[in-house]
C-alpha positions in Angstrom: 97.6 95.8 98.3 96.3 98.3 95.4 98.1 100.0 92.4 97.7 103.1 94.6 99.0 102.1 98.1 102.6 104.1 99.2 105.3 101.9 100.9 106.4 104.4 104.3 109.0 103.1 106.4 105.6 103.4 109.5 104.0 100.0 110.2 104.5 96.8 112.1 108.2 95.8 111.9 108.8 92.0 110.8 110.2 89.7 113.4 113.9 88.5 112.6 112.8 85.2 110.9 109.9 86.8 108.7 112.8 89.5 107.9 115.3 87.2 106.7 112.3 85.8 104.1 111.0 89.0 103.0 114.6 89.8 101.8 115.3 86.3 100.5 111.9 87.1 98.2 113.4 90.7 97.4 116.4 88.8 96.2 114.5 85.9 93.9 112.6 88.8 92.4 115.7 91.1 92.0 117.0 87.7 90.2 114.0 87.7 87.4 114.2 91.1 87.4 117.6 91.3 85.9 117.8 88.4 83.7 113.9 87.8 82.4 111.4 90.4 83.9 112.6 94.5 83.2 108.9 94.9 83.7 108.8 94.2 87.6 112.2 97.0 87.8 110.2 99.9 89.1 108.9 98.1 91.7 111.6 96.2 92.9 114.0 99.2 93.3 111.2 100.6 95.6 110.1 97.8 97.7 114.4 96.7 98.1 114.6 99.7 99.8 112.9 98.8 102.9 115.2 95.7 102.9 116.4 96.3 106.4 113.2 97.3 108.3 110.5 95.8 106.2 106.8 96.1 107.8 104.2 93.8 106.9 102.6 96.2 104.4 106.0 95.7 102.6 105.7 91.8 102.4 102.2 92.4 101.0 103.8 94.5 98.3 106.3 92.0 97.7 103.7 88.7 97.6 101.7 91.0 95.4 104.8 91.0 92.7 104.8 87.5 93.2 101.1 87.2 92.4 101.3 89.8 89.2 104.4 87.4 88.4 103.0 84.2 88.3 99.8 85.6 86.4 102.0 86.8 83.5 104.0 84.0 82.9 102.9 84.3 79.0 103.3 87.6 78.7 106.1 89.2 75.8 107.7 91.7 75.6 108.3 92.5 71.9 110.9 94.8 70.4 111.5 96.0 66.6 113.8 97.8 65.4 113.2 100.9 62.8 112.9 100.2 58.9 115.9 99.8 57.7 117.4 96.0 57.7 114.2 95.1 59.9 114.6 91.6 59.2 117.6 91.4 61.4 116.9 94.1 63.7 113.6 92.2 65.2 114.0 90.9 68.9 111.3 88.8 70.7 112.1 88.5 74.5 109.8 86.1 75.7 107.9 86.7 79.1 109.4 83.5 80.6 113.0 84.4 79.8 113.4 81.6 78.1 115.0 82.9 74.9 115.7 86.0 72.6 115.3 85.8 68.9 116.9 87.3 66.2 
């Protein structure tokens, strides 16, 4: 799976049991999406919409997020607010979701 690879609905359909796992995965990474990974949303909203007919190119997309995931566990996301009052207006979300300062 490259950066530049498109996600069709063409391809080799999953059987029922390799189904029900690729859309358990979408789920788990729709999970971390919302609550500790915004950086993974692009992708996710593409490869859930092949929830229903996934091929095997789309479980390679979606092990791939899982790859890029577990390679960027330390990664932050940082954000700061403008100048005024920017003592209290800094925010550190940490890559692991663990907590958000203030």
């Amino acid at each position: 799976m490259s950066s530049g690879d498109i996600l069709e609905k063409k391809g080799d359909l999953l059987p029922p049991s390799e189904k029900r796992t690729y859309q358990a995965m979408v789920g788990a990474l729709g999970y971390l999406m919302n609550c500790t990974r915004p950086d993974i949303a692009f992708v996710m909203s593409h490869v859930a919409q092949f929830a229903l007919c996934p091929t095997t190119k789309h479980l390679a997309a979606v092990k791939h997020i899982f790859r890029y995931r577990k390679r960027t566990t330390e990664t932050k996301l940082r954000i700061q607010g403008g100048s005024e009052n920017k003592d209290n207006q800094n925010a550190n979300i940490l890559g692991n979701g663990t907590s958000i300062n203030n």
